[in-house]
C-alpha positions as CSV (number, residue, x, y, z in Angstrom):
1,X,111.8,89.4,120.7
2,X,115.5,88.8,120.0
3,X,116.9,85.2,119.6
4,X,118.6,84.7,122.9
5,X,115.5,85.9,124.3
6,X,113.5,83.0,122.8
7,X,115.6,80.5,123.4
8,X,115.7,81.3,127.2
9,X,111.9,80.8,127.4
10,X,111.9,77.8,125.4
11,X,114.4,76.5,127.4
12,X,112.1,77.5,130.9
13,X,109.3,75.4,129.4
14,X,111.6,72.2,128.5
15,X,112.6,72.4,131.9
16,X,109.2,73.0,133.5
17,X,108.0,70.2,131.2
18,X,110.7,68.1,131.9
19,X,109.9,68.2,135.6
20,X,106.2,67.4,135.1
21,X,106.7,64.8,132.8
22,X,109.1,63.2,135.5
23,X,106.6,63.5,138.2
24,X,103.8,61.8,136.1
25,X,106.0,58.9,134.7
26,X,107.7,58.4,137.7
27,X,104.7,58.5,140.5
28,X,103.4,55.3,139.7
29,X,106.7,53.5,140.2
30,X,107.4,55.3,143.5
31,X,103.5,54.5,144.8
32,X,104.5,50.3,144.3
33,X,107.6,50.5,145.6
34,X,109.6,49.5,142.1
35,X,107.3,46.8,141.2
36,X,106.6,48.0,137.7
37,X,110.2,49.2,136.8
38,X,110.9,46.6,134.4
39,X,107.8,47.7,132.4
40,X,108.0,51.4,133.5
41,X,111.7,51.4,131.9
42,X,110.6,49.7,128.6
43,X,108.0,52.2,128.2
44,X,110.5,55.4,128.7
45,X,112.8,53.5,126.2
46,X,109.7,53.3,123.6
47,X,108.9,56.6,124.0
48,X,112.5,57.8,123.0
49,X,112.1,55.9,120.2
50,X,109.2,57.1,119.0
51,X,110.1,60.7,119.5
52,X,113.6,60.4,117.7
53,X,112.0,58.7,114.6
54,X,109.5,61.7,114.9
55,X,112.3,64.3,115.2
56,X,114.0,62.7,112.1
57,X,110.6,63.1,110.4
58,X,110.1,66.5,111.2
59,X,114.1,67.2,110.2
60,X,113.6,65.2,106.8
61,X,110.2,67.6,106.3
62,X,111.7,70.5,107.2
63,X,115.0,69.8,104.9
64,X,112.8,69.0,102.0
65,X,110.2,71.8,102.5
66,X,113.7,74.3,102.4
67,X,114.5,72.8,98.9
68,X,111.2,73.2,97.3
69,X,111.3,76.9,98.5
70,X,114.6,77.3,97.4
71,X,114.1,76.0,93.7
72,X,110.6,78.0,93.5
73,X,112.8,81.2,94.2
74,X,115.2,80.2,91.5
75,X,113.0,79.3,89.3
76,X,110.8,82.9,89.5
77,X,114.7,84.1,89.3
78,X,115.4,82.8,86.0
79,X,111.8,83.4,84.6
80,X,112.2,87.5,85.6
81,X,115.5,87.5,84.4
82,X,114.1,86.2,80.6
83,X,112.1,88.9,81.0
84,X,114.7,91.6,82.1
85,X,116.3,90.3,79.3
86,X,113.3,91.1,76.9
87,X,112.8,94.0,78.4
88,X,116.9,95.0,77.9
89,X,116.5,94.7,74.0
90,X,113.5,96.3,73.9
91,X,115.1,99.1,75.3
92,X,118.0,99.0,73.1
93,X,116.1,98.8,70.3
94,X,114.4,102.4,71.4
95,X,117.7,103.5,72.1
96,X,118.8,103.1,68.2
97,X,116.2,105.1,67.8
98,X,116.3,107.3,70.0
99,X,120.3,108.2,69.1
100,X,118.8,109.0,65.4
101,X,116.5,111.8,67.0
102,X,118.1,113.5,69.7
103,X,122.1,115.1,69.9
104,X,124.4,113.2,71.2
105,X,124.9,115.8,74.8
106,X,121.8,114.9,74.9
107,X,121.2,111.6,74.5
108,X,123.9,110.9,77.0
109,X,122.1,112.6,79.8
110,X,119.2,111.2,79.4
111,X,120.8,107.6,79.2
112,X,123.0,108.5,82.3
113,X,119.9,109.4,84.3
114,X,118.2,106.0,83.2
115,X,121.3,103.8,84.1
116,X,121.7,105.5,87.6
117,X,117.9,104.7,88.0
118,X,118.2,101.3,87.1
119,X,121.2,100.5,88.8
120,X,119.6,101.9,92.5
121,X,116.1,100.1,91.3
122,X,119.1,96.7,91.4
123,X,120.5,97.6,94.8
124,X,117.1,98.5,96.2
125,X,115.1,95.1,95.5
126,X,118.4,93.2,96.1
127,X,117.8,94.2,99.6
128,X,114.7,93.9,99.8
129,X,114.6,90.1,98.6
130,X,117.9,89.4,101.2
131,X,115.4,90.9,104.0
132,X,112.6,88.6,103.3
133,X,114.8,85.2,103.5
134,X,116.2,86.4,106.4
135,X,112.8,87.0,108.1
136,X,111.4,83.5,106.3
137,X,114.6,81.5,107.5
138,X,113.9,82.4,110.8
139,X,110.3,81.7,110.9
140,X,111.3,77.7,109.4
141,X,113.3,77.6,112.3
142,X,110.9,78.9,114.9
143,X,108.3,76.4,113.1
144,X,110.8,73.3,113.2
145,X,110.9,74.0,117.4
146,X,107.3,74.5,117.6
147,X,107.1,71.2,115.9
148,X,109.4,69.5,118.3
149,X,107.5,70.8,121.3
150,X,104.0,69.4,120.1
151,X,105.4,65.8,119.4
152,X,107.6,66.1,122.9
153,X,105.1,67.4,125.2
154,X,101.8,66.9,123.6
155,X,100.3,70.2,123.2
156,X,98.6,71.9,120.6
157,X,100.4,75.2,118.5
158,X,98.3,74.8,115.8
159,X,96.8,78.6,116.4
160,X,100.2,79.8,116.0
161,X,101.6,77.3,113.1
162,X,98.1,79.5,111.5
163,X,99.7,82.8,112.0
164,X,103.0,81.9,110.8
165,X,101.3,80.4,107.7
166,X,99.9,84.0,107.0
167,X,103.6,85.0,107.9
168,X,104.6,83.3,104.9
169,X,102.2,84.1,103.1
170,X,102.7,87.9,102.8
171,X,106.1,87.3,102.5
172,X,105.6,85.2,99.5
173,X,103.6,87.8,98.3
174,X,105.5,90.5,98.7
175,X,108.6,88.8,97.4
176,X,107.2,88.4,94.1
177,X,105.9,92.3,93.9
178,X,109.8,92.7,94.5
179,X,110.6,90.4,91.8
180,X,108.2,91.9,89.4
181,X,109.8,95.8,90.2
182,X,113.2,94.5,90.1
183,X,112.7,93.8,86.3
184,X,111.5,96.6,85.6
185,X,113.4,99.0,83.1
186,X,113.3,102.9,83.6
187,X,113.6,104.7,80.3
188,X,113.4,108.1,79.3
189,X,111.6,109.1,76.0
190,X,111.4,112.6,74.6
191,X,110.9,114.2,71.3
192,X,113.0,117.0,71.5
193,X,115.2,119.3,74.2
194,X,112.2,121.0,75.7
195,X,110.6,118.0,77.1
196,X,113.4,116.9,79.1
197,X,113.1,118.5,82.3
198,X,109.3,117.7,82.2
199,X,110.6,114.0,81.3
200,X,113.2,113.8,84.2
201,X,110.8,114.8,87.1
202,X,108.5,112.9,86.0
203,X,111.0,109.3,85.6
204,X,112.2,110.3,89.0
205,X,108.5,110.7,90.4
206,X,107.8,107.3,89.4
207,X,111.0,105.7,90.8
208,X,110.0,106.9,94.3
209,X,106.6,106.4,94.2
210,X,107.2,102.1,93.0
211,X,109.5,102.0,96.0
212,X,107.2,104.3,98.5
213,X,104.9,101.1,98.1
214,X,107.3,98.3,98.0
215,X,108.4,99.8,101.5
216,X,104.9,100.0,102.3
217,X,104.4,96.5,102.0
218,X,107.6,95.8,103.8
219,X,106.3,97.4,106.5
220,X,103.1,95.4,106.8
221,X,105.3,92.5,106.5
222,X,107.3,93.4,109.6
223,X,103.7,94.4,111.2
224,X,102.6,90.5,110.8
225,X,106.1,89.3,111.7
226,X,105.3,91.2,115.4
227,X,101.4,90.0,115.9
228,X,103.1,86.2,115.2
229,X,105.8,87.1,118.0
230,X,103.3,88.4,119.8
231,X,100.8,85.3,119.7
232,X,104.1,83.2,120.3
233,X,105.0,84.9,123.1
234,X,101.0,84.7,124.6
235,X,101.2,81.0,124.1
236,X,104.0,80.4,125.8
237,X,103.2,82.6,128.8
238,X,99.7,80.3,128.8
239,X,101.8,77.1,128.6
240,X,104.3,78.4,131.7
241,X,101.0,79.0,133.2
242,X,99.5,75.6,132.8
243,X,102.6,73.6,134.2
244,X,103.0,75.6,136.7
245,X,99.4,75.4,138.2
246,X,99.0,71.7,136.6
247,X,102.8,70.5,138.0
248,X,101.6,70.5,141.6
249,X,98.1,69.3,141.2
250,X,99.5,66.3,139.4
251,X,101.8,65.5,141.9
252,X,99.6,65.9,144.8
253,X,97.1,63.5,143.1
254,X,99.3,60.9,142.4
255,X,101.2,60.8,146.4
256,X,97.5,60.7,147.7
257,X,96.7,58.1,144.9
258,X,100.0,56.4,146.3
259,X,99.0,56.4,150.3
260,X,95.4,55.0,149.1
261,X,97.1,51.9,147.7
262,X,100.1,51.7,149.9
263,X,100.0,48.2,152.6
């Protein structure tokens, strides 16, 4: 479901909500002909209150929650780049050896291959990572909503807030098999000029088949992302439903409670 898309049905249920929660705080007033509006006002006024301190609250969580995730990514960032790092002169240190073996034609081709693999394994998990916070950033906003609608209207998403914990989850998940191939180092090692070819297929084999399953897993990522879009979407139709068969109910109760007590 696309974003404009979502945000037209959220904003059928505030409306639909709106109306109903209207009809129920209102209906009293009207049945004693304005003899409670003193109160009936104060009350309104305390319920803004207390749903603008709860907004700030869920604002304040939702900024701090951001941060946290924000430093954990750095901080797996820095620890996979100490180990690129160690990695990178462990590699070097082959490579001197490696120059004392082989010719130099050939020691250049091999290192060429290696660098081109390495540089696509960079621009591949880059990617990858700038996928998943794009897909995360958009289910902490969805969240902060569904948070706003339980403390506005008094209904219960905890079913979904379950699936979109799952979400995040296998994204966390994922993201860190990412992390992990992203430091890896391709190298090429061969004794002499007729193992290359064998040495080259085989490099290149294992490239494609690390990536094959970090697309994999991508995939299954995207998989849950459209069951939680799906189970959003299925409790929203339910909660269209339920105002719209509860809305006139309500209302009919509360005119017939009215006429009852009316001199």
């Amino acid at each position: 479901m696309s974003s404009n898309g979502m945000k037209k049905i959220l904003s059928k249920i505030l409306v639909l909500a709106s109306i109903f929660a209207l009809l129920f705080v209102y209906a009293p007033v009207f049945a004693h002909g304005g003899a409670n509006d003193t109160h009936t006002r104060s009350t309104i006024e305390q319920k803004k209150q207390e749903l603008s301190v709860k907004k700030t609250e869920i604002e304040a969580k939702f900024k701090e929650r951001k941060q946290e995730l924000k430093q954990k990514r750095e901080e797996k960032r820095v620890k996979l780049e100490e180990r690129r790092q160690e990695l990178k002169q462990k590699l070097e240190e082959r490579k001197v050896e490696f120059r004392e073996k082989m010719e130099k034609r050939l020691q250049e081709r091999v290192e060429r291959l290696a660098e081109r693999l390495n540089k696509r394994n960079g621009t591949l998990t880059d990617a990858y990572l700038r996928h998943l916070d794009r897909v995360e950033v958009v289910l902490d906003k969805i969240l902060v909503r569904l948070d706003k609608l339980e403390a506005k209207y008094n209904i219960d998403l905890s079913d979904v807030k379950a699936t979109a914990a799952d979400v995040r989850s296998r994204i966390d998940a994922v993201r860190e098999e990412v992390f992990v191939q992203k430091a890896k180092v391709y190298t090429v090692v061969i004794e002499n000029k007729e193992q290359l070819g064998t040495a080259f297929r085989a490099i290149i084999q294992q490239f494609r088949e690390d990536h094959k399953a970090l697309r994999a897993d991508l995939k299954d990522v995207r998989s849950s992302i459209r069951d939680f879009f799906q189970e959003l979407k299925d409790a929203v139709k339910t909660m269209r439903s339920t105002g719209s068969n509860e809305g006139p109910n309500a209302n009919s109760s509360n005119n017939n409670s009215g006429e009852g007590e009316s001199p």
